[in-house]
C-alpha positions in Angstrom: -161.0 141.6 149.8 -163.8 141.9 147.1 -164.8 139.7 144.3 -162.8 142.2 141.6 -159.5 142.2 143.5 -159.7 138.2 143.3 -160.5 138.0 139.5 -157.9 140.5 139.2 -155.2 138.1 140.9 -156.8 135.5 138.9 -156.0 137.3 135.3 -152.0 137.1 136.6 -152.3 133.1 137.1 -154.3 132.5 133.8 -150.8 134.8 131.9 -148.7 132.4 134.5 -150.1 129.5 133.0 -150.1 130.5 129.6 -146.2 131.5 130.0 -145.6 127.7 131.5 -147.1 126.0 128.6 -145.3 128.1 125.9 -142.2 128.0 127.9 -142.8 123.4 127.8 -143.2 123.5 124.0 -140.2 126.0 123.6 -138.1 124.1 125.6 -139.4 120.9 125.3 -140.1 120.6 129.0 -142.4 117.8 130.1 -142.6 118.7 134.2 -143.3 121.9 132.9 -146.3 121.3 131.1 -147.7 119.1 134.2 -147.2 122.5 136.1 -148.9 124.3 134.1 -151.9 122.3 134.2 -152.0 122.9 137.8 -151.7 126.2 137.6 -154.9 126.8 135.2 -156.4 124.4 137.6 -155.6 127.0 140.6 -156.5 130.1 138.1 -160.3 128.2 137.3 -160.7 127.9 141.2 -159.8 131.1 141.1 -161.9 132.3 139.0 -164.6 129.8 140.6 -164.6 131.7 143.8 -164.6 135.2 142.4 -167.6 134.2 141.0 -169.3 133.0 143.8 -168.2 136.1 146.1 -169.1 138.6 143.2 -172.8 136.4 143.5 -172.9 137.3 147.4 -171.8 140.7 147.0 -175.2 141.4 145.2 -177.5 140.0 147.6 -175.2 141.6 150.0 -176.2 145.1 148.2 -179.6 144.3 148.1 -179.4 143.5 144.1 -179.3 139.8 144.6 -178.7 138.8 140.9 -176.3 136.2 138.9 -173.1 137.6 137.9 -173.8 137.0 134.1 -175.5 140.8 133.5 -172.5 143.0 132.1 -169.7 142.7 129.8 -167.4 142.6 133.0 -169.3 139.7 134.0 -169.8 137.8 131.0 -165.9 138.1 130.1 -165.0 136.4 133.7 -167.4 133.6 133.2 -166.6 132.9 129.4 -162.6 133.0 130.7 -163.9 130.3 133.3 -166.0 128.4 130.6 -162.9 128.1 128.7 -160.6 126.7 131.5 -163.2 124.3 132.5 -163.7 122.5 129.0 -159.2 122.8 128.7 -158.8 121.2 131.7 -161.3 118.2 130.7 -159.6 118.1 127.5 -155.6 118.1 128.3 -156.8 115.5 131.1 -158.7 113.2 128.1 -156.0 113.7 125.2 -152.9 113.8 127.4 -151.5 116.4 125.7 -150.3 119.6 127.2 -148.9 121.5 124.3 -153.3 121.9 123.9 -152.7 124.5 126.5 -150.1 126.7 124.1 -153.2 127.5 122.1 -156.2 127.5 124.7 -155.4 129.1 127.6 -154.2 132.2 126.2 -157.6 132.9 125.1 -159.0 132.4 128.9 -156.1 134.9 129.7 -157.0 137.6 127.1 -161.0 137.5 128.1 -160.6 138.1 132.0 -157.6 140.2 131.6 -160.1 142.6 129.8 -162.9 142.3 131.8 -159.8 143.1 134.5 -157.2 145.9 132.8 -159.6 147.8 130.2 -160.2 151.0 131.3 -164.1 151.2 129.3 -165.4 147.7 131.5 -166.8 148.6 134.7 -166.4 146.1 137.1 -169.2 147.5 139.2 -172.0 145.6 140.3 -175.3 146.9 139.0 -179.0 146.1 139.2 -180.6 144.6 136.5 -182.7 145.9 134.1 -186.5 145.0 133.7 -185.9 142.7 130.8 -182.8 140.8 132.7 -184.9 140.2 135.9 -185.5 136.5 134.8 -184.6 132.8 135.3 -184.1 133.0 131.7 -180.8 134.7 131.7 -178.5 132.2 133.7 -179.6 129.4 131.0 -179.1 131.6 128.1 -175.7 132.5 129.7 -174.8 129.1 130.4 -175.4 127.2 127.5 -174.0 130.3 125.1 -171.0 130.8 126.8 -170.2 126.9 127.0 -170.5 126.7 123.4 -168.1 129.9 122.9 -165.7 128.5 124.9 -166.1 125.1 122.6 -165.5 127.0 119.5 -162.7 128.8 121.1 -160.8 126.0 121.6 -161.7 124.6 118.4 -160.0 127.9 117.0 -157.3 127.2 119.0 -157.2 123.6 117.6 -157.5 124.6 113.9 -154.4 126.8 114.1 -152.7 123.8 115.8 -153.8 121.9 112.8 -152.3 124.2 110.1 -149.1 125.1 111.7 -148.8 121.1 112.0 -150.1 120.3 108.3 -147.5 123.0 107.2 -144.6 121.7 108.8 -145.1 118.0 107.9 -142.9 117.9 105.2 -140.3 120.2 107.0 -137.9 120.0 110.0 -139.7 122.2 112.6 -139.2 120.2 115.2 -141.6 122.8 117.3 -144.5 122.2 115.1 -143.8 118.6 115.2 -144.6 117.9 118.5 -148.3 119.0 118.1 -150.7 115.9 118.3 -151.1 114.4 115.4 -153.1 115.7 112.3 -155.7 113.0 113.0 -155.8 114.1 116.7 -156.2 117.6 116.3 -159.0 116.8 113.7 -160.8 114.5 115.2 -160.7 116.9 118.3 -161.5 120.2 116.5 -164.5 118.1 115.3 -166.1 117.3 118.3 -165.4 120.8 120.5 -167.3 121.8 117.3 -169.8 119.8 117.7 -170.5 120.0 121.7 -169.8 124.0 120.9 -173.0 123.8 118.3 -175.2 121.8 120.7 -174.7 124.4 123.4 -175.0 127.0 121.4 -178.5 125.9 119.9 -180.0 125.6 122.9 -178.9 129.4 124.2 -180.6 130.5 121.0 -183.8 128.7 121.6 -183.5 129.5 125.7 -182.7 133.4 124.6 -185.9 133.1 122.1 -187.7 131.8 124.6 -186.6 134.6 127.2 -187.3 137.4 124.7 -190.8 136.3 124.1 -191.4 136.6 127.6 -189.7 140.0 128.2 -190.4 141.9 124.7 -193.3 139.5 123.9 -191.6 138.2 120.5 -189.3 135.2 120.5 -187.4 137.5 117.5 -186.8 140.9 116.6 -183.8 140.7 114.1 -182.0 142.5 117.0 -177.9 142.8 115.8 -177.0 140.3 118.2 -179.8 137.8 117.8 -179.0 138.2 113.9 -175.5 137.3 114.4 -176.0 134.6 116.4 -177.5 133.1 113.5 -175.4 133.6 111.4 -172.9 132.1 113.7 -174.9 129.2 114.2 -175.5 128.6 110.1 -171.6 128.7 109.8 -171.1 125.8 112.2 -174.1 124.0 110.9 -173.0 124.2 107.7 -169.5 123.0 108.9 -170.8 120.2 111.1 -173.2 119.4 107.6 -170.1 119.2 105.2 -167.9 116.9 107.7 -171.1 114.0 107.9 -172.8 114.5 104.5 -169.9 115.3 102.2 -166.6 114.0 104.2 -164.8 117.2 104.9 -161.8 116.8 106.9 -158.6 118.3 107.5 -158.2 121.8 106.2 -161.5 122.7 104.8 -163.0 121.7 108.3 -159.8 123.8 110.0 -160.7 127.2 108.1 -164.3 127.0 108.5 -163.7 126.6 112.1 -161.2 129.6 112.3 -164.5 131.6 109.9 -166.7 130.4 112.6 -165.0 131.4 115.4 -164.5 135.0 114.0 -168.7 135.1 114.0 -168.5 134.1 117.3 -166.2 137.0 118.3 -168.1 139.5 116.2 -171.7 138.6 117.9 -169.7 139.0 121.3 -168.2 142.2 121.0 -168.6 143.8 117.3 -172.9 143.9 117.6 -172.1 145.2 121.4 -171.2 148.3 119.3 -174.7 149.1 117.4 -178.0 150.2 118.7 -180.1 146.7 119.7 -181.7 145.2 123.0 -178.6 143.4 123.7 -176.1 146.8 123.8 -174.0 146.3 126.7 -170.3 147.5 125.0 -169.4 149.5 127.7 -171.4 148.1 130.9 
């Protein structure tokens, strides 16, 4: 049994888990929703392990690197980054209709790193530029801040459905947490999201001074990122300085998150130092 066959089993508990939680909200069942935090509990060990094995197989082969190198690789560890920070959060907030909205997005990432046909899920040797320390803190700290935002998507779309139904009878929409909740929660997976995400710019600057000898080139990707970053800065600026809340916050989020998907897979598409689209 190899690393790829266990992250494929993986992908299968992640859609189990994402089934239970729709299926409690739908049908309003509570030992349902305990189960299916279990579940994404077993899919992140999962995932954990496939990891690690997928690690050993390359020093196995004589390659010997972190399995953070390749689209395939970077898709499995932001699906894991993603169950990680859920499981923290259903634990905190008590709430597992959270999971209706999270862990489908940990689902759809390995489930392409696992089912597309144009993701290889070989294990390769790493270019000149990659064979550094550098990449697994860039990696890291990114990824943990994607994740962040994710579920901060996830949260914002919690928030509308529920701000839209608060004058109505859906009693599906009314058992979301509470506007305040989901706010006050958007707001700080936001802001751990930003954190995170400013130090895998400076780590990736620092990282690309060392291999290109400039800490910026304006590559598509490191553009992006930017831009990504300006969006959440300017969100995070609005909420302290001018008292955003609520729906404003909720749509820049859902804007923010869109940059985030855009520098992960749209700038894969163009000619830069960080093309890796079909790797």
């Amino acid at each position: 049994m190899n690393s790829s066959y266990v992250l494929a089993t993986v992908t299968f508990v992640y859609g189990l888990a994402a089934f239970l939680y729709v299926t409690a909200w739908i049908f309003k069942k509570e030992p349902l929703g305990k189960l299916a935090w279990w579940v994404t509990a077993l899919a992140v060990a999962g995932n954990t392990t496939g990891i690690v094995m997928r690690w050993v197989e390359s020093y196995q082969m004589g390659i010997g690197h972190a399995p953070l190198s390749n689209m395939y690789e970077s898709l499995v560890f932001f699906a894991w980054t993603i169950g990680i920070i859920y499981l923290f959060v259903e634990r905190r907030y008590k709430n597992a209709i959270i999971g209706v909205f999270a862990t489908p997005l940990a689902f759809l990432a390995i489930a392409y790193a696992s089912l597309s046909p144009n993701i290889s899920d070989r294990i390769q040797p790493l270019i000149p530029a990659l064979k550094s320390n550098w990449l697994i803190a860039h990696v890291i700290t990114c990824f943990f801040g994607y994740a962040a935002f994710a579920i901060a998507f996830g949260l914002s779309l919690m928030y509308l459905l529920r701000l839209r139904s608060k004058q109505g009878q859906n009693t599906l929409m009314n058992l979301l947490p509470s506007l305040h909740v989901l706010d006050e929660l958007s707001y700080r997976m936001i802001l751990f999201g930003f954190l995170f995400l400013s130090i895998g710019i400076i780590t990736g600057a620092v990282w690309a001074n060392s291999a290109w000898g400039t800490y910026w080139s304006w590559d598509p990707k490191e553009t992006w990122s930017l831009i990504t970053w300006f969006i959440y800065a300017t969100l995070l600026h609005a909420r302290n300085m001018r008292g955003w809340q609520g729906k404003r916050i909720a749509y820049l989020s859902i804007l923010g998150f869109l940059a985030v998907l855009f520098t992960y897979f749209g700038v894969n598409y163009l000619p830069g130092l960080h093309s890796y689209a079909t790797s």
